[in-house]
N, C-alpha and C positions, 0 to 999 in steps of 0.2 A: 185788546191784544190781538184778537183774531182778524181786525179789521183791518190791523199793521202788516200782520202776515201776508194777509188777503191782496192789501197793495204795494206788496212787495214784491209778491211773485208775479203781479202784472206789468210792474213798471221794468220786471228785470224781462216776462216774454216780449213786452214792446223794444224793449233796446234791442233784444236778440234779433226780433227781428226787422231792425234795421241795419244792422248789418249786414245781414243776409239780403237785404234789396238792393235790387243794382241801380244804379243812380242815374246809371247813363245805357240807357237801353240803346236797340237801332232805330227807329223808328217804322215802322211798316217792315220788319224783318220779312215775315214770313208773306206776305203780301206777294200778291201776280199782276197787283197793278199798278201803270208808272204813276209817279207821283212826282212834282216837282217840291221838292223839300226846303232848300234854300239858293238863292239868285238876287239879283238885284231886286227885284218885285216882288219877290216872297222868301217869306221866315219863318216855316216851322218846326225850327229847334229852338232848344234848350242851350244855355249857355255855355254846358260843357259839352252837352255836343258838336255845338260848332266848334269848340275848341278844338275836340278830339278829331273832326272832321279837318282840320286847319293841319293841325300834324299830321295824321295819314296823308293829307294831298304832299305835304314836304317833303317828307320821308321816303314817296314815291318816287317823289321827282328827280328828288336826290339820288337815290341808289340807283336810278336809270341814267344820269348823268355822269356816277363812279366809271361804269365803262370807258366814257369817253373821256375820262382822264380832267374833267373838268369839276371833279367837288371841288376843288379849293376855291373855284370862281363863287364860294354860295355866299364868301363873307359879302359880294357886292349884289345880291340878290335880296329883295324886301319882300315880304305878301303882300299881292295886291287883288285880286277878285279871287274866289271860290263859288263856285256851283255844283249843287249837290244833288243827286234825283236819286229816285230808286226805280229799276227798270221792272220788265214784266216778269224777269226770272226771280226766284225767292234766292234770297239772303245778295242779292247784286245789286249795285249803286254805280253809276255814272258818277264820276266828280272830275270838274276841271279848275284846276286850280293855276293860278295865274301870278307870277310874279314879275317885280319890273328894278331896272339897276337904271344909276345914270351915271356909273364909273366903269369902268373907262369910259362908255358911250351910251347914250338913253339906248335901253332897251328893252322890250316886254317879251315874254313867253309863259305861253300856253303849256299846259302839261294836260292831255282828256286820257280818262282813266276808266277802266272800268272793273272794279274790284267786288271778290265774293269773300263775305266773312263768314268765318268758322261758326260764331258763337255770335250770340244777341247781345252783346257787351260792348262799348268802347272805351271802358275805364282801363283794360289791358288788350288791347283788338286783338282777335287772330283775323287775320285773313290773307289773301292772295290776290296778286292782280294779275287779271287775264290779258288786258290791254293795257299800252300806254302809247301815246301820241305827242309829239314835241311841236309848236308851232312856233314861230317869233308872230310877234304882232304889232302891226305901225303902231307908231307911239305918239 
């Protein structure tokens, strides 16, 4: 009986504390040194991180194109390259994210970003972007 008790109350602190762990950390949050994270050449995220890193590059790109009156162009926009570093300032990350349409007309653009998050999280990010940069690029 005590032995039931004994693993029950382990198996309910193990669950506890998985909920409490964040799945999707930043990687090198607090870090002062650059690191190249993900690129053509290298990959060192996690699956959801690149995910989450995939949506902040969008989301950026996007609300900086609301200005110019051009969201509704995003249905003809696809993901096509992401590049992600972390620079030598803590909780800041370079990312360029790159997407490409061929409607109306082939086209690629660059978005280079340079955003500081709040919190060591990506499952709900807070963060800010200090820079954003728009390029077209031959295609």
């Amino acid at each position: 009986m005590m032995k039931k008790i004994v693993l029950g109350a382990l198996l309910l602190l193990g669950l506890a504390g998985c909920g409490a762990q964040n799945t999707a950390p930043i990687p090198h949050y607090s870090s002062t040194k650059e690191q190249e994270l993900l690129s053509s050449k290298k990959d060192k995220l996690n699956d959801t991180q690149k995910k989450q890193f995939w949506k902040i590059g969008r989301a950026a790109a996007k609300r900086a194109t609301k200005v110019d009156g051009n969201e509704k162009n995003w249905k003809y926009l696809k993901d096509d390259t992401l590049y992600v570093a972390k620079t030598a300032k803590k909780q800041q990350y370079e990312i360029v994210y790159q997407v490409k349409a061929t409607k109306p007309f082939p086209v690629k653009v660059s978005y280079g970003m340079l955003i500081k998050f709040n919190k060591n999280s990506l499952e709900k990010p807070s963060y800010k972007v200090q820079s954003l940069d728009t390029n077209l690029v031959d295609f």
